[in-house]
PDB file with one MODEL, atoms N, CA, C and O in Angstrom:
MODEL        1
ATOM      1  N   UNK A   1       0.854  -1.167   0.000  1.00  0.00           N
ATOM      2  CA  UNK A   1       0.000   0.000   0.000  1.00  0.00           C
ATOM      3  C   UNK A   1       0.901   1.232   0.000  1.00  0.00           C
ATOM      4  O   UNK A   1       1.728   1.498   0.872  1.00  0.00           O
ATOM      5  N   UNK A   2       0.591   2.061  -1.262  1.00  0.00           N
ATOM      6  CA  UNK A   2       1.234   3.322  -1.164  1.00  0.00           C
ATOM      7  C   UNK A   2       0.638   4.047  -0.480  1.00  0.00           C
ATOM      8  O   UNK A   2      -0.525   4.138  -0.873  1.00  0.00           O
ATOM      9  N   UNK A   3       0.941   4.913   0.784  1.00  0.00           N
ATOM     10  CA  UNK A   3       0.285   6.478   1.019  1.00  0.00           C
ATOM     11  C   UNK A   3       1.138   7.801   0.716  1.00  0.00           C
ATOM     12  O   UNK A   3       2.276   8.126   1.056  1.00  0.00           O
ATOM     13  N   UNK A   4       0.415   8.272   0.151  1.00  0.00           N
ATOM     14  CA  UNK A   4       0.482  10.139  -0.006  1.00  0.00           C
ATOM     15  C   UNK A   4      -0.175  11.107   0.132  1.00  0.00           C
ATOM     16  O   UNK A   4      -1.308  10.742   0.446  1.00  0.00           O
ATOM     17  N   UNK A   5      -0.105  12.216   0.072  1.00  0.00           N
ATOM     18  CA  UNK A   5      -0.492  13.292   0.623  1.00  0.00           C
ATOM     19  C   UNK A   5      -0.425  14.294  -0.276  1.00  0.00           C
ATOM     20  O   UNK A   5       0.602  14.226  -0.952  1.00  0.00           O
ATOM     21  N   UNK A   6      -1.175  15.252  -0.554  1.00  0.00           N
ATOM     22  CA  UNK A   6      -0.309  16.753  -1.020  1.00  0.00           C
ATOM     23  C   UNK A   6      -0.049  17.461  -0.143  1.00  0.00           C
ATOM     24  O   UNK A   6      -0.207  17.349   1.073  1.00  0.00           O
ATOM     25  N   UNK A   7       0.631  18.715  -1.148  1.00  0.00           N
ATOM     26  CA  UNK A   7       0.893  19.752  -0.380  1.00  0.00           C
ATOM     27  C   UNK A   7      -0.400  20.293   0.768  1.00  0.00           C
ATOM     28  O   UNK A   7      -1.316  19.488   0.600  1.00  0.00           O
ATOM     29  N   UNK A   8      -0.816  21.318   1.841  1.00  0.00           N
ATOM     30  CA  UNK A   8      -1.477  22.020   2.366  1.00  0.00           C
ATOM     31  C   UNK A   8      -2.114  23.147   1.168  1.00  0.00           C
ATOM     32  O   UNK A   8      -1.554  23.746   0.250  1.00  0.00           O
ATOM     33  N   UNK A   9      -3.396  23.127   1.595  1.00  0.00           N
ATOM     34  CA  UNK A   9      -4.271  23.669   0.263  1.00  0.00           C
ATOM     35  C   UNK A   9      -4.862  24.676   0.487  1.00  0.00           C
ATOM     36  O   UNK A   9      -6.029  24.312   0.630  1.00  0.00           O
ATOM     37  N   UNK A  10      -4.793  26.102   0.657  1.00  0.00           N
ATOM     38  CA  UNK A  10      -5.694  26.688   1.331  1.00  0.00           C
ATOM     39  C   UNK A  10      -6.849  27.585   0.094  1.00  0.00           C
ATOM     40  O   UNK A  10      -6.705  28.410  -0.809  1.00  0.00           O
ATOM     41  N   UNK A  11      -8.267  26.641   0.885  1.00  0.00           N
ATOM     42  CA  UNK A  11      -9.643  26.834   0.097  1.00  0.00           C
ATOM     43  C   UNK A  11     -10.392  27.879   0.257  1.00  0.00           C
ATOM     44  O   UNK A  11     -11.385  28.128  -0.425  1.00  0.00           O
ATOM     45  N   UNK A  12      -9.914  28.629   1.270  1.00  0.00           N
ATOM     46  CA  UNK A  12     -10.588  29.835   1.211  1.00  0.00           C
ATOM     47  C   UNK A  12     -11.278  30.429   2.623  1.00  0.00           C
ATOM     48  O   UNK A  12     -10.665  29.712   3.414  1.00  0.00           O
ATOM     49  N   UNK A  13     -11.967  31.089   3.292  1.00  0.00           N
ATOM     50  CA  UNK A  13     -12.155  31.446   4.752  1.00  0.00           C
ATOM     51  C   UNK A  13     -11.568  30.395   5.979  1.00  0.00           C
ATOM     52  O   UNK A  13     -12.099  29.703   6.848  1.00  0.00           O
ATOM     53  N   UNK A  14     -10.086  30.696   5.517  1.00  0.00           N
ATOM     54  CA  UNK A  14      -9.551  29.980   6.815  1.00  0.00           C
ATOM     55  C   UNK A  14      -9.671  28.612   7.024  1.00  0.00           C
ATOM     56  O   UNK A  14      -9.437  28.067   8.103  1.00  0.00           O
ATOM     57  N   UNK A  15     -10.117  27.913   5.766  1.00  0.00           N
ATOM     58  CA  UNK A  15     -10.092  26.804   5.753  1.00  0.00           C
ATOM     59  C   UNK A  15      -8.882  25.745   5.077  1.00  0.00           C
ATOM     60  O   UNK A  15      -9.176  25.387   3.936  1.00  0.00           O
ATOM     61  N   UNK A  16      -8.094  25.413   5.396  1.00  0.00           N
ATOM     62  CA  UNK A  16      -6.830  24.286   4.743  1.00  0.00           C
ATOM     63  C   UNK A  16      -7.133  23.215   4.480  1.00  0.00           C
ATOM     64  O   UNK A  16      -8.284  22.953   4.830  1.00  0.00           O
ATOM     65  N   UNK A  17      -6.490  22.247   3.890  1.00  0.00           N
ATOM     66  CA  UNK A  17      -6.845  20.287   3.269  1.00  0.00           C
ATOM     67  C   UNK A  17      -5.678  20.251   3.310  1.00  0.00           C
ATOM     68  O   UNK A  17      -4.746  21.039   3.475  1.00  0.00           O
ATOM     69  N   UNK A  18      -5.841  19.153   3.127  1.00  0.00           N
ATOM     70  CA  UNK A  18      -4.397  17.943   2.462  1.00  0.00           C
ATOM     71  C   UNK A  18      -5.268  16.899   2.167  1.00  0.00           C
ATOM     72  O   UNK A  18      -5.714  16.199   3.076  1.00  0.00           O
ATOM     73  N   UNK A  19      -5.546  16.723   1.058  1.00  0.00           N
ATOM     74  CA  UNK A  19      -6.184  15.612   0.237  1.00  0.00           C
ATOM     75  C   UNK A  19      -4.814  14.192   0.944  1.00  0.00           C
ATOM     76  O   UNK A  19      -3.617  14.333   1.197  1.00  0.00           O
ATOM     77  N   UNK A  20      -5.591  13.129   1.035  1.00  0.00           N
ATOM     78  CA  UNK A  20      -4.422  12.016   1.260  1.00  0.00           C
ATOM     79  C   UNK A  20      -5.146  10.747   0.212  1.00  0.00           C
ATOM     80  O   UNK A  20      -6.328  10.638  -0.115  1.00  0.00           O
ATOM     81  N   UNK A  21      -4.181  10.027  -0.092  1.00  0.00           N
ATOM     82  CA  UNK A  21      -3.967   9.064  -1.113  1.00  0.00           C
ATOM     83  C   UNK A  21      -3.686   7.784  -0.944  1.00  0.00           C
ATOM     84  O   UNK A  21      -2.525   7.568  -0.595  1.00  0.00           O
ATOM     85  N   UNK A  22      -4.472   6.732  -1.099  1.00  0.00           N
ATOM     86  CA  UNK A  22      -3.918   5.594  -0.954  1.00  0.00           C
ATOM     87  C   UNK A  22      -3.983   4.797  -2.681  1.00  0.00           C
ATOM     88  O   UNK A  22      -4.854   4.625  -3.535  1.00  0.00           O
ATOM     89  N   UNK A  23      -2.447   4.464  -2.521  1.00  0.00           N
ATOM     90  CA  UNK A  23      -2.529   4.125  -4.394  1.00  0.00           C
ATOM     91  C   UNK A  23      -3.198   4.530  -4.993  1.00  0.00           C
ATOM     92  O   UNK A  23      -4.190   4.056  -5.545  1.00  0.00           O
ATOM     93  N   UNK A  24      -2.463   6.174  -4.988  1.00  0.00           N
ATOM     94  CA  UNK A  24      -3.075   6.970  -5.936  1.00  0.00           C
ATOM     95  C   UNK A  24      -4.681   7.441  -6.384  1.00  0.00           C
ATOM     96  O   UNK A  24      -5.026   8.118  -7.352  1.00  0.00           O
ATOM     97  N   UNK A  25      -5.584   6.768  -5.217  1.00  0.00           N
ATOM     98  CA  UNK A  25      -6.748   7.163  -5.309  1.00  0.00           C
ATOM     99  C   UNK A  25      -7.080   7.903  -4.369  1.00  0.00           C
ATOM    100  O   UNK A  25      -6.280   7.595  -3.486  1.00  0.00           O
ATOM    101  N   UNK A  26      -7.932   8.913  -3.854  1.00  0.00           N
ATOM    102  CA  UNK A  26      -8.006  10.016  -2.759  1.00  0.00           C
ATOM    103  C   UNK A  26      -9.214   9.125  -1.908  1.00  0.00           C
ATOM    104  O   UNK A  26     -10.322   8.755  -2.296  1.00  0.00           O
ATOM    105  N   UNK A  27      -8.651   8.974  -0.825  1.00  0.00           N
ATOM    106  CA  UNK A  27      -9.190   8.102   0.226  1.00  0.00           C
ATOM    107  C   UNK A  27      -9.567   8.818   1.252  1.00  0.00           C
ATOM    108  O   UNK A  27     -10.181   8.246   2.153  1.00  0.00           O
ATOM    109  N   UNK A  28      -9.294  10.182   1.344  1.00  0.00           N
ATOM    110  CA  UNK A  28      -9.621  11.151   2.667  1.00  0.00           C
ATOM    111  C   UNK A  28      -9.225  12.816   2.492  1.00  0.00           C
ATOM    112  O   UNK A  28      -8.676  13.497   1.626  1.00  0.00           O
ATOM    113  N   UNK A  29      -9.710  13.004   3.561  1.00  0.00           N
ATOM    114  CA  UNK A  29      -8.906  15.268   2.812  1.00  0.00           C
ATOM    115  C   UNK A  29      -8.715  14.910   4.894  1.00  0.00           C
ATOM    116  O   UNK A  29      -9.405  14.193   5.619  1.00  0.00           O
ATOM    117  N   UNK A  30      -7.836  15.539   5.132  1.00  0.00           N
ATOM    118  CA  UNK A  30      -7.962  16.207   6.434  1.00  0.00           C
ATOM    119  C   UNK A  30      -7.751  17.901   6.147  1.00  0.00           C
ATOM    120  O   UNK A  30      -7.105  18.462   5.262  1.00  0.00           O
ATOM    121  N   UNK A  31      -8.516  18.430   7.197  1.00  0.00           N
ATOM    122  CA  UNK A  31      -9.190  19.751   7.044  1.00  0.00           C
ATOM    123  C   UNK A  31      -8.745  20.535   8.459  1.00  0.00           C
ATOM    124  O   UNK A  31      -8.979  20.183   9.615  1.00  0.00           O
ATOM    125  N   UNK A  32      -8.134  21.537   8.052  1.00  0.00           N
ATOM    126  CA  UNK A  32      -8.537  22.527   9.373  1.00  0.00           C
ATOM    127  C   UNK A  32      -8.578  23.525   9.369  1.00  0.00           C
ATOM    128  O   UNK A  32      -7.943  24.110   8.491  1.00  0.00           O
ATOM    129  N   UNK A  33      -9.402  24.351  10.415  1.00  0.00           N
ATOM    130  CA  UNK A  33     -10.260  25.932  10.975  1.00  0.00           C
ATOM    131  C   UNK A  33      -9.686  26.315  11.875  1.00  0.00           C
ATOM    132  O   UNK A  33      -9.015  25.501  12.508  1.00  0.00           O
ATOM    133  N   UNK A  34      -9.721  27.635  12.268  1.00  0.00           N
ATOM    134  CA  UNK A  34      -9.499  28.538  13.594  1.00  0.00           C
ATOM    135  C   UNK A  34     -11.119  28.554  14.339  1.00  0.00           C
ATOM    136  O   UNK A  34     -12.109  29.097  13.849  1.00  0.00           O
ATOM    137  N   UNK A  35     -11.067  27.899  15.474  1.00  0.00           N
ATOM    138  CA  UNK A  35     -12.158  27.288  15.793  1.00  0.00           C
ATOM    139  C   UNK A  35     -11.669  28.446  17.200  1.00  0.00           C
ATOM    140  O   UNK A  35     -10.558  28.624  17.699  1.00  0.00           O
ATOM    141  N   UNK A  36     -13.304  29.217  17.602  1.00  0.00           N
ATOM    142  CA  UNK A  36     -13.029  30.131  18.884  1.00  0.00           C
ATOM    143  C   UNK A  36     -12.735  29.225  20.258  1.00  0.00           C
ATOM    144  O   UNK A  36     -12.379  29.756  21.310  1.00  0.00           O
ATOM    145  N   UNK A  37     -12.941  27.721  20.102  1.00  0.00           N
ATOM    146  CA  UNK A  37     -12.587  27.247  20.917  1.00  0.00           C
ATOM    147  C   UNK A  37     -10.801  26.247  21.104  1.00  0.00           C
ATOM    148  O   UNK A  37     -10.290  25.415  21.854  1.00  0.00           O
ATOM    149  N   UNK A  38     -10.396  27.174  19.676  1.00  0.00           N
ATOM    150  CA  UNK A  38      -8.979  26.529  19.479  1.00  0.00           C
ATOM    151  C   UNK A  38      -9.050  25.986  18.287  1.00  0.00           C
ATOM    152  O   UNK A  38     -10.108  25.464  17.938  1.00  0.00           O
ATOM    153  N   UNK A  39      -8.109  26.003  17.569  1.00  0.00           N
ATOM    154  CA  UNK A  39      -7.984  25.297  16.415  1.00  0.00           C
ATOM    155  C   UNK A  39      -8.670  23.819  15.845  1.00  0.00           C
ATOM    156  O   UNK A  39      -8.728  22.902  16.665  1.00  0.00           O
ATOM    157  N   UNK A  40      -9.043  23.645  14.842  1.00  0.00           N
ATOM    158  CA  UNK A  40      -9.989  22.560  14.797  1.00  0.00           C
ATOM    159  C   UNK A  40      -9.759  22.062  13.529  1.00  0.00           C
ATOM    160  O   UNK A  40      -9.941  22.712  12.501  1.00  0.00           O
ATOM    161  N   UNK A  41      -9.223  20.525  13.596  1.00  0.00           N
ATOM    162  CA  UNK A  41      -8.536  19.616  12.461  1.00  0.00           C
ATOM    163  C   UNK A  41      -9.984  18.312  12.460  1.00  0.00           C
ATOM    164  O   UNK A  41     -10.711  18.103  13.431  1.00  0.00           O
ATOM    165  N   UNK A  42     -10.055  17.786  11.453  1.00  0.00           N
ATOM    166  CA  UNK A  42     -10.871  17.095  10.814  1.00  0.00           C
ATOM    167  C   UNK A  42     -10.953  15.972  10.027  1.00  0.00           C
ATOM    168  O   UNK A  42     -10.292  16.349   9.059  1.00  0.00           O
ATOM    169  N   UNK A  43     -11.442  14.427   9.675  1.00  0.00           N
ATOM    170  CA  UNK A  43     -11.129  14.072   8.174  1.00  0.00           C
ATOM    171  C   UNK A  43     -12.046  13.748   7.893  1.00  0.00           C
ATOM    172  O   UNK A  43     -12.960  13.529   8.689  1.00  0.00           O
ATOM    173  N   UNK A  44     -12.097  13.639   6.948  1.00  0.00           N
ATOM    174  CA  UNK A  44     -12.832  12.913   6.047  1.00  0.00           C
ATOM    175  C   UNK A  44     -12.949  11.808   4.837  1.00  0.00           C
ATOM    176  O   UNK A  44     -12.600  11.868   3.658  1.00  0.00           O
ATOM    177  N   UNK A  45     -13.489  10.927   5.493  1.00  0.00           N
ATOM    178  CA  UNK A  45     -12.885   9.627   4.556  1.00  0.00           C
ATOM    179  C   UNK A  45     -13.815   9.499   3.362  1.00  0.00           C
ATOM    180  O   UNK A  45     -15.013   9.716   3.544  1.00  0.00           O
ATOM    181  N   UNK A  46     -13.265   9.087   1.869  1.00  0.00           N
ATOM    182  CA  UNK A  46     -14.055   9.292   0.886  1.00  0.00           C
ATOM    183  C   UNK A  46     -14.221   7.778   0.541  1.00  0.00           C
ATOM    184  O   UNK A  46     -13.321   6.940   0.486  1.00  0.00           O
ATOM    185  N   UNK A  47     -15.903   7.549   0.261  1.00  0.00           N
ATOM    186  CA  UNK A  47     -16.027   6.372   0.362  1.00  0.00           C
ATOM    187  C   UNK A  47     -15.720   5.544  -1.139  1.00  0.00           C
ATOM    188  O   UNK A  47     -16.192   6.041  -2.162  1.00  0.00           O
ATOM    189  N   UNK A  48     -14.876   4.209  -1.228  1.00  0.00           N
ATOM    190  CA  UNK A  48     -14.619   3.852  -1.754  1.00  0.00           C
ATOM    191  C   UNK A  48     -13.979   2.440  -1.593  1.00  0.00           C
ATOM    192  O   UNK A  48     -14.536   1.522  -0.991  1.00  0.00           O
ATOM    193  N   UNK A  49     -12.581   2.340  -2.273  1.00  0.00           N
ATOM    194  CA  UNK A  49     -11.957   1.089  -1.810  1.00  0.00           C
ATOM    195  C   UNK A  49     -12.052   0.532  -0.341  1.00  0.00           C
ATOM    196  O   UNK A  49     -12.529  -0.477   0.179  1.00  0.00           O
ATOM    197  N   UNK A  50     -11.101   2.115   0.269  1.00  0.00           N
ATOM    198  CA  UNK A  50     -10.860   1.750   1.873  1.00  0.00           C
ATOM    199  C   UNK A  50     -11.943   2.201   2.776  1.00  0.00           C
ATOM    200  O   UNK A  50     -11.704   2.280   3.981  1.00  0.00           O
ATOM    201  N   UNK A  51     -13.379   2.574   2.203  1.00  0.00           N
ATOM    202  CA  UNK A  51     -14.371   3.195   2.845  1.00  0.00           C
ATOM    203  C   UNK A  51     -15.663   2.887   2.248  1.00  0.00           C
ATOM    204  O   UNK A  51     -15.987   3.286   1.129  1.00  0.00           O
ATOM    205  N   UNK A  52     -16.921   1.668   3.541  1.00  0.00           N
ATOM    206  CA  UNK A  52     -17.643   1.876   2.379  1.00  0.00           C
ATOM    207  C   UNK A  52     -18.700   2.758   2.396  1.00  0.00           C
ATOM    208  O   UNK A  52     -19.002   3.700   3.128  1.00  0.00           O
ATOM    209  N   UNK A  53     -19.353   2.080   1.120  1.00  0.00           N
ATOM    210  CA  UNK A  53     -20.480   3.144   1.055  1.00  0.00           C
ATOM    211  C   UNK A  53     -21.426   3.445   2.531  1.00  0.00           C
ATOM    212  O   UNK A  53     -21.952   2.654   3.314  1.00  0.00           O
ATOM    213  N   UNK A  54     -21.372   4.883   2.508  1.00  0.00           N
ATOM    214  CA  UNK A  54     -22.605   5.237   3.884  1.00  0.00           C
ATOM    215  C   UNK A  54     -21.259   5.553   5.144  1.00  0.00           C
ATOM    216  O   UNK A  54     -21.334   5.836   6.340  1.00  0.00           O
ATOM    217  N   UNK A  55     -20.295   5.387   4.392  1.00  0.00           N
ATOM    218  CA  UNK A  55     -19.207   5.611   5.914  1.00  0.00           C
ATOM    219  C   UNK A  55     -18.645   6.917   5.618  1.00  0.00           C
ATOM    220  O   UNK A  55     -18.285   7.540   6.616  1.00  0.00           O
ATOM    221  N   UNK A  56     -18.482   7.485   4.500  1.00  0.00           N
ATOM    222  CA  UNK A  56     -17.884   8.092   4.203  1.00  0.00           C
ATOM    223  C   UNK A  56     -18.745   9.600   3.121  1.00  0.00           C
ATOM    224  O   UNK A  56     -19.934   9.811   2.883  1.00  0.00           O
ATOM    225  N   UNK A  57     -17.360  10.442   2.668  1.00  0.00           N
ATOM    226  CA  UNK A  57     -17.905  11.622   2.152  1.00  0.00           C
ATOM    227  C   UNK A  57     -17.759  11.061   0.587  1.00  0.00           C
ATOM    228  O   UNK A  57     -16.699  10.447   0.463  1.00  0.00           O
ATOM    229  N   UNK A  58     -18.625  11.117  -0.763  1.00  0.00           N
ATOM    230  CA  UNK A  58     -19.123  10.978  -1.579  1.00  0.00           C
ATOM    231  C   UNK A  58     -17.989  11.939  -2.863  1.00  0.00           C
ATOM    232  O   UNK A  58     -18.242  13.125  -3.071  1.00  0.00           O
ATOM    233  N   UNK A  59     -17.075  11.405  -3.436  1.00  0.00           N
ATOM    234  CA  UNK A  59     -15.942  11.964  -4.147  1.00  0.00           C
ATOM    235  C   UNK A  59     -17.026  12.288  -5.919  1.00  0.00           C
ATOM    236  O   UNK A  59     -17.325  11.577  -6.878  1.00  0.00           O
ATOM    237  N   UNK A  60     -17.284  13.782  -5.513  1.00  0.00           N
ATOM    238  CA  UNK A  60     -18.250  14.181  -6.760  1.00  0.00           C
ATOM    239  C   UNK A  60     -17.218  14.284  -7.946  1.00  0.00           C
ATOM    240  O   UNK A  60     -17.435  13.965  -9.115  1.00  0.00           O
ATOM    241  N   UNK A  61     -15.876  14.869  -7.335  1.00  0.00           N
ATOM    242  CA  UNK A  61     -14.336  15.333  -8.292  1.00  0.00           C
ATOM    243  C   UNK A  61     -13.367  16.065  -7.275  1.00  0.00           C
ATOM    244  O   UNK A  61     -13.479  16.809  -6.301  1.00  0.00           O
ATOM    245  N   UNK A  62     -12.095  15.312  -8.200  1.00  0.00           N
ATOM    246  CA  UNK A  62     -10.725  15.463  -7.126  1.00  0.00           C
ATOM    247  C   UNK A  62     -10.532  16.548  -7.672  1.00  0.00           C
ATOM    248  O   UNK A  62     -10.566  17.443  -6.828  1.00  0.00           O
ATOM    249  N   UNK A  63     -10.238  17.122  -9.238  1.00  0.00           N
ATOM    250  CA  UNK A  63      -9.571  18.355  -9.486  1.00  0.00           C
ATOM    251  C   UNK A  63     -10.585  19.177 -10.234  1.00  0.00           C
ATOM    252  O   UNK A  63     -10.662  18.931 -11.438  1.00  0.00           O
ATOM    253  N   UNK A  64     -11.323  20.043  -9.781  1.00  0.00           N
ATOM    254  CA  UNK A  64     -11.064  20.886  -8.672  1.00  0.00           C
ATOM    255  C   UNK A  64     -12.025  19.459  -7.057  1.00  0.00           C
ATOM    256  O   UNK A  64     -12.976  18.689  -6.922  1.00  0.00           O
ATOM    257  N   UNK A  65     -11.266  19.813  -6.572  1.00  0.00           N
ATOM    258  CA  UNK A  65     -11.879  18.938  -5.111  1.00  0.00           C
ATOM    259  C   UNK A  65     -13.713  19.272  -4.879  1.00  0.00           C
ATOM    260  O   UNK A  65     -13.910  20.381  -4.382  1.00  0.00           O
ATOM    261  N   UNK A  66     -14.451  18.802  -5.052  1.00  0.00           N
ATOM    262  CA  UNK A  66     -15.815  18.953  -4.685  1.00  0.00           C
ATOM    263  C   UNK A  66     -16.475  17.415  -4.091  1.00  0.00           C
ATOM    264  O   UNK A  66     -16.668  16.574  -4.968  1.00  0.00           O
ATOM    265  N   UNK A  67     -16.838  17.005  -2.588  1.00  0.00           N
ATOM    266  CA  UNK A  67     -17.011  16.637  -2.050  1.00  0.00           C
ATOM    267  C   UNK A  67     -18.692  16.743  -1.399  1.00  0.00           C
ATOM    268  O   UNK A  67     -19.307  17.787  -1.185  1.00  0.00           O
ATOM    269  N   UNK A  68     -19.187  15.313  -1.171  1.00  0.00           N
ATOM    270  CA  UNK A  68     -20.671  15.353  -0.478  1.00  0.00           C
ATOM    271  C   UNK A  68     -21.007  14.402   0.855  1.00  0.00           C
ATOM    272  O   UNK A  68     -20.956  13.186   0.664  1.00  0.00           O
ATOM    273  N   UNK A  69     -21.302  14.814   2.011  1.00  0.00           N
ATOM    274  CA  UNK A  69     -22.432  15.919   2.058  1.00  0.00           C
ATOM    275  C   UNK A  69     -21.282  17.199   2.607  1.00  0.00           C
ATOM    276  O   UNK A  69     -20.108  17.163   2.237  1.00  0.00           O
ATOM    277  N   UNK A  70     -21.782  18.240   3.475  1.00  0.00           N
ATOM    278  CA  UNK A  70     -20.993  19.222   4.125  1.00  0.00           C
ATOM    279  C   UNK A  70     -20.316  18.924   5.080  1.00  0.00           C
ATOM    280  O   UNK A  70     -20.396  17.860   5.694  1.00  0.00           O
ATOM    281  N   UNK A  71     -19.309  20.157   5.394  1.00  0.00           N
ATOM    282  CA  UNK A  71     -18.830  19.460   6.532  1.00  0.00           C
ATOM    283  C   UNK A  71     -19.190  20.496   7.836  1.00  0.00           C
ATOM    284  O   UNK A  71     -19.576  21.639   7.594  1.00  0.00           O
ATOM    285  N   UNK A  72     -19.060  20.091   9.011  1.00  0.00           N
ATOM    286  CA  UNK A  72     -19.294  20.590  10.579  1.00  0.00           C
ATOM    287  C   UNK A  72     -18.681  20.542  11.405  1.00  0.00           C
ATOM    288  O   UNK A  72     -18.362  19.402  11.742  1.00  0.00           O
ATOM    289  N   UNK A  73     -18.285  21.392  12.014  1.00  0.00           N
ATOM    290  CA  UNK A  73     -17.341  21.592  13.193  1.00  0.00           C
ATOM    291  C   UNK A  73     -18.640  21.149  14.582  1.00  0.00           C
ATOM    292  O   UNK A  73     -19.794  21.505  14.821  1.00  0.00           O
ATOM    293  N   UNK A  74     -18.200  20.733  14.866  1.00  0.00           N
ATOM    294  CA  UNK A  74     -19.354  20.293  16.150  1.00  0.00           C
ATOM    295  C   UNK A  74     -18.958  20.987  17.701  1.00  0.00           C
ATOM    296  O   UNK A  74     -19.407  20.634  18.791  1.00  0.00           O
ATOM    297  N   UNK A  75     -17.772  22.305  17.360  1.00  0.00           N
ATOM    298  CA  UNK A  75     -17.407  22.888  18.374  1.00  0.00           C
ATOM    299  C   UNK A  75     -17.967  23.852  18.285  1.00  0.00           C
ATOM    300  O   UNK A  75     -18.728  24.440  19.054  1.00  0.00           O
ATOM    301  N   UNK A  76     -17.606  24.057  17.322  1.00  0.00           N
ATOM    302  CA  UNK A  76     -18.152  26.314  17.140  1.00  0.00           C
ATOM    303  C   UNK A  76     -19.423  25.955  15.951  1.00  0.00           C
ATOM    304  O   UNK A  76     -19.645  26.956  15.269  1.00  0.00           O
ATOM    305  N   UNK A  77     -20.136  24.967  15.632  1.00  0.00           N
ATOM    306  CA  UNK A  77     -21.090  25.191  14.466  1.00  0.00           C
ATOM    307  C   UNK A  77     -19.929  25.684  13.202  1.00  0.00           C
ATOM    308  O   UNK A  77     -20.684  26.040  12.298  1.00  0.00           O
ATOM    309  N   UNK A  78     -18.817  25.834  12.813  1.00  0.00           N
ATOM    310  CA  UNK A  78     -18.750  26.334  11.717  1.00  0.00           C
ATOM    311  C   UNK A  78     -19.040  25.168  10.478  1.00  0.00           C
ATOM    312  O   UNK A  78     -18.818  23.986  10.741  1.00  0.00           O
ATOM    313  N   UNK A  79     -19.570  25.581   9.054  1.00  0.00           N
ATOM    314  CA  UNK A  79     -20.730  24.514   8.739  1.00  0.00           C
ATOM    315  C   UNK A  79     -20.429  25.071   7.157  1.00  0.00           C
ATOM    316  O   UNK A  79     -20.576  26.275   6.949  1.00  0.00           O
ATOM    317  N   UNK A  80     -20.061  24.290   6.188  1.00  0.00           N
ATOM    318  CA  UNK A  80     -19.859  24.496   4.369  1.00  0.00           C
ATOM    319  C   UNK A  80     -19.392  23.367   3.857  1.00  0.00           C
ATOM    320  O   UNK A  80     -19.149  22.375   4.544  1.00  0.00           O
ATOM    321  N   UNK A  81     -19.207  23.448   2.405  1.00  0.00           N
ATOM    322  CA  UNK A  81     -19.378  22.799   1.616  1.00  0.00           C
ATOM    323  C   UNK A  81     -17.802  23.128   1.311  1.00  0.00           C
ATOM    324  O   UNK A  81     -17.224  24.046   1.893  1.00  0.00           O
ATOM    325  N   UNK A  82     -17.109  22.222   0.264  1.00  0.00           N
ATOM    326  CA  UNK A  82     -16.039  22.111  -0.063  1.00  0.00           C
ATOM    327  C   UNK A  82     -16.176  21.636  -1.771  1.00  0.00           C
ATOM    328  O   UNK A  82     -16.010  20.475  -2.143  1.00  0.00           O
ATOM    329  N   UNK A  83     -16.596  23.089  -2.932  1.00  0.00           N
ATOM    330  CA  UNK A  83     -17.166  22.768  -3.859  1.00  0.00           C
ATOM    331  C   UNK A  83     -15.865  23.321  -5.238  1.00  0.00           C
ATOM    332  O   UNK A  83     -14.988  24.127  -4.925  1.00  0.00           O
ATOM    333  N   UNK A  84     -15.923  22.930  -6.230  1.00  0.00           N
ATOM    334  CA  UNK A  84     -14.491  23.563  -6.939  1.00  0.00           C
ATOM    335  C   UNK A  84     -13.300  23.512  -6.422  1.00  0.00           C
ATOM    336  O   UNK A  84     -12.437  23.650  -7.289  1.00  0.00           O
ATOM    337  N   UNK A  85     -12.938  23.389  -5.497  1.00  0.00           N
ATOM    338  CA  UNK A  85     -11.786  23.810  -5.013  1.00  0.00           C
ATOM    339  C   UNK A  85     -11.811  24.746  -3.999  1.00  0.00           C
ATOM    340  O   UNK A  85     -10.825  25.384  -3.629  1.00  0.00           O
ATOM    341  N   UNK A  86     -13.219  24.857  -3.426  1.00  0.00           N
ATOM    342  CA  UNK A  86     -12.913  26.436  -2.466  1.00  0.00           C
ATOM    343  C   UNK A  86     -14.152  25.755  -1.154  1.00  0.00           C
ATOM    344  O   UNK A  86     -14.859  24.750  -1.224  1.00  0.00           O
ATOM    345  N   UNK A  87     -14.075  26.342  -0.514  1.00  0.00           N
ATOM    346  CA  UNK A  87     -14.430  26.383   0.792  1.00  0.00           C
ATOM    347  C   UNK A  87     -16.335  27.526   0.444  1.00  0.00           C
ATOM    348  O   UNK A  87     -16.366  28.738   0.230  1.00  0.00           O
ATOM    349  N   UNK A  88     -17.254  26.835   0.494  1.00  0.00           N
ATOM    350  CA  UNK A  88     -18.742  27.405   0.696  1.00  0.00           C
ATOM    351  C   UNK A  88     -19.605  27.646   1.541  1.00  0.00           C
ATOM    352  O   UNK A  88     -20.574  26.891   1.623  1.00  0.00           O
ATOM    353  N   UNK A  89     -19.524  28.358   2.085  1.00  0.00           N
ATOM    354  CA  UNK A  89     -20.120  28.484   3.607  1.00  0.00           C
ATOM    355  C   UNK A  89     -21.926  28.112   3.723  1.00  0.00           C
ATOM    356  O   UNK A  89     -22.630  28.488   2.786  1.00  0.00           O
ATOM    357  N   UNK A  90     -22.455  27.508   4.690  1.00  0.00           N
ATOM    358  CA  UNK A  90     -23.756  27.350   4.396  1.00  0.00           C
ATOM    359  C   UNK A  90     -24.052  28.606   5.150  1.00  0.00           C
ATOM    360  O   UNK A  90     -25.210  29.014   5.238  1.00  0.00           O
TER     361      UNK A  90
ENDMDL
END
């Protein structure tokens, strides 16, 4: 099993990724916010090989990155979508 990573991605209101890779297929993004209760890191596993269906976030397209359903901080409510490549606030 290969793993990789990219570079740190930044999508837009303070939001960062790192898409991660297992043989070359995108298996997860980890995500993080400036959360008022402290910084706030995240993942999200995209369902597929290593994820199955109903466990995971729904890979609509890797380039530009657009991902389903949203995502939620369950500290501070902060709450969007991750559509094109950019960060969508609900």
């Amino acid at each position: 099993m290969n793993c990789t990573k990219s570079d740190i991605i930044d999508i837009g209101s303070g939001i960062t990724i790192e898409k991660r890779y297992i043989d070359g297929k995108l298996a997860g993004v980890a995500y993080w916010h400036d959360c008022p209760k402290g910084a706030h890191a995240g993942y999200t596993p995209i369902e597929g090989e290593h994820c199955n269906a109903g466990d995971g976030w729904q890979l609509v397209s890797d380039e530009p990155l657009t991902i389903s359903p949203s995502l939620l901080c369950r500290a501070c409510g902060h709450h969007g979508f991750i559509r094109e490549g950019k960060w969508v606030t609900v």
